[in-house]
GULUMBA-310645 format. One record per residue (C-alpha): x, y, z; residue in one letter. Coordinates in steps of 0.5 Angstrom, whole numbers, plus 2048, in hexadecimal, padded with zeros to 3 digits. Example, Ala and Ser with C-alpha at 12.3 -4.5 7.8 and 13.67 -1.06 7.14 Angstrom:
! GULUMBA-310645
(site (819; 7F7; 810); "A"),
(site (81B; 7FE; 80E); "S"),
//
This chain:
! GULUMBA-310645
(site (841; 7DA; 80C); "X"),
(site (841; 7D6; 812); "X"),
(site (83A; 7D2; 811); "X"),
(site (83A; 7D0; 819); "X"),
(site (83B; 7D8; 81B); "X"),
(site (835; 7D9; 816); "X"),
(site (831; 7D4; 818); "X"),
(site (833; 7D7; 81F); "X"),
(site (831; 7DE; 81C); "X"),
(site (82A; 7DB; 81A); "X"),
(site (828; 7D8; 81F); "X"),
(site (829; 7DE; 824); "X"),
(site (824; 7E2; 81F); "X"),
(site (81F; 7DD; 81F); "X"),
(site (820; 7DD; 827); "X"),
(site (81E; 7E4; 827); "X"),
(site (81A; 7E5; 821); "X"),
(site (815; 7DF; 825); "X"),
(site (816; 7E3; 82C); "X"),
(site (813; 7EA; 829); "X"),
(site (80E; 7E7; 825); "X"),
(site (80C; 7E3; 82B); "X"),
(site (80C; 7EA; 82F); "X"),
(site (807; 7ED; 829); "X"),
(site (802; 7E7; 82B); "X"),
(site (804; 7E3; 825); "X"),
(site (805; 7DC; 824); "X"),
(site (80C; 7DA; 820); "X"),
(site (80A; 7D4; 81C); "X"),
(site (80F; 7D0; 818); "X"),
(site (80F; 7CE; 810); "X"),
(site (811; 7C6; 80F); "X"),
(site (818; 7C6; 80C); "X"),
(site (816; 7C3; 805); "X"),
(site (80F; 7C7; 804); "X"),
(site (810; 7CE; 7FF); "X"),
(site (809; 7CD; 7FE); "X"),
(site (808; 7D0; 805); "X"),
(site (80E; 7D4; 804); "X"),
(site (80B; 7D7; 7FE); "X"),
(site (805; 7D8; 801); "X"),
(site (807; 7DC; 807); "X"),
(site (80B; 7E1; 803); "X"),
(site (805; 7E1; 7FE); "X"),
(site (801; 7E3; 805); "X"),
(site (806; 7E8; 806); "X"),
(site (807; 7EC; 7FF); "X"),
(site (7FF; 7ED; 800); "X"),
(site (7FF; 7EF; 806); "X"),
(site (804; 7F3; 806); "X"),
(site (801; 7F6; 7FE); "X"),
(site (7FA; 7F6; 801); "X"),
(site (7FA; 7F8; 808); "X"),
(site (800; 7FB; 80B); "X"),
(site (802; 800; 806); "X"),
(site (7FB; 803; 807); "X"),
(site (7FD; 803; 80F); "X"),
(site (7FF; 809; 814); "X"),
(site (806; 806; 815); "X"),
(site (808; 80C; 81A); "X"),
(site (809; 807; 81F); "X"),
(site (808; 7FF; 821); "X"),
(site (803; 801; 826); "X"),
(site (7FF; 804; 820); "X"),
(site (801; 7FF; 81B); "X"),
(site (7FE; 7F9; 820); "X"),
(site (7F8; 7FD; 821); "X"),
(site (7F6; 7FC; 81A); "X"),
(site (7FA; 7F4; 819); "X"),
(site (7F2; 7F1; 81C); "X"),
(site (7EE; 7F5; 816); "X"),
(site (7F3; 7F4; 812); "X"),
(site (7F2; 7EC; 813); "X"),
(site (7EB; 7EB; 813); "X"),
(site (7EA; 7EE; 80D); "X"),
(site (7EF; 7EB; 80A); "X"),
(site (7EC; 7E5; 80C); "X"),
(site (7E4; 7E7; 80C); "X"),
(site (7E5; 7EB; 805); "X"),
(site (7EB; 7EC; 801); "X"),
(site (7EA; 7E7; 7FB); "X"),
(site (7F0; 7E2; 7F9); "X"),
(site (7F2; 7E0; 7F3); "X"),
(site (7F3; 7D8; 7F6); "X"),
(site (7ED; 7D8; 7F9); "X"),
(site (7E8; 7DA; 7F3); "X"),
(site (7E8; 7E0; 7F4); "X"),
(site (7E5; 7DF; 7FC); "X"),
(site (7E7; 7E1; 802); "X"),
(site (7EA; 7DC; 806); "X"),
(site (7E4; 7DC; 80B); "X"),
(site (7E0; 7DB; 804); "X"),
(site (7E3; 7D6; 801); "X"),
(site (7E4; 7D2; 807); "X"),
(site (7DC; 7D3; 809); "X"),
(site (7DB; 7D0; 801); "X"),
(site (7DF; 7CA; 802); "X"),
(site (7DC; 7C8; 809); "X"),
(site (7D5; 7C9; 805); "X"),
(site (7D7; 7C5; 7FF); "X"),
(site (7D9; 7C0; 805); "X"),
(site (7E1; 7C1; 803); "X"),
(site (7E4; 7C3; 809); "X"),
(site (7E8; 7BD; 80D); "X"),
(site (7EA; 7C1; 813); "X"),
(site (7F1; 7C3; 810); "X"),
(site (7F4; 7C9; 80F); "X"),
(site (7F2; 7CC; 808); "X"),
(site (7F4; 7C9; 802); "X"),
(site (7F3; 7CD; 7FC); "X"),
(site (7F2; 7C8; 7F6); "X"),
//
């Protein structure tokens, strides 16, 4: 396999898959090189989501399927419990550490 012509081949769908979420309103955002932890938390969030919420969606067509993206997210941020979160909800679990005091302005750090 030549890697410069992969390499190539990589970055041209990473150029295109960034454009169309950037059409769909979305903001493509990287994971650190050395960081599974975030990799496995990002394959964790799609695995749920996709068991949880998007194989009870109408898929007919992407305008349905986007219609439905924002009631999906909230609940899954509003209601669905995570196991990595004693069982809260993200909003939950967030509001509990700010009125324990706990929050320090950074993103979530599940313990």
């Amino acid at each position: 396999m030549n890697t410069n012509r992969h390499t190539e081949s990589v970055e041209v769908i990473s150029h295109d898959t960034r454009r169309i979420a950037r059409s769909l309103g979305l903001k493509p955002v990287n994971t650190p090189v050395c960081s599974p932890q975030s990799n496995g938390m990002a394959e964790s969030f799609v695995k749920t989501f996709r068991r949880d919420y998007v194989s009870r969606m109408d898929l007919s067509d992407a305008t349905r399927v986007l219609a439905q993206l924002p009631a999906a997210f909230e609940h899954f941020n509003e209601v669905h419990p995570h196991s990595g979160l004693k069982i809260c909800s993200p909003r939950e679990f967030r509001q509990h550490r700010q009125r324990l005091g706990q929050s320090n302005g950074q993103a979530l750090n599940c313990e």
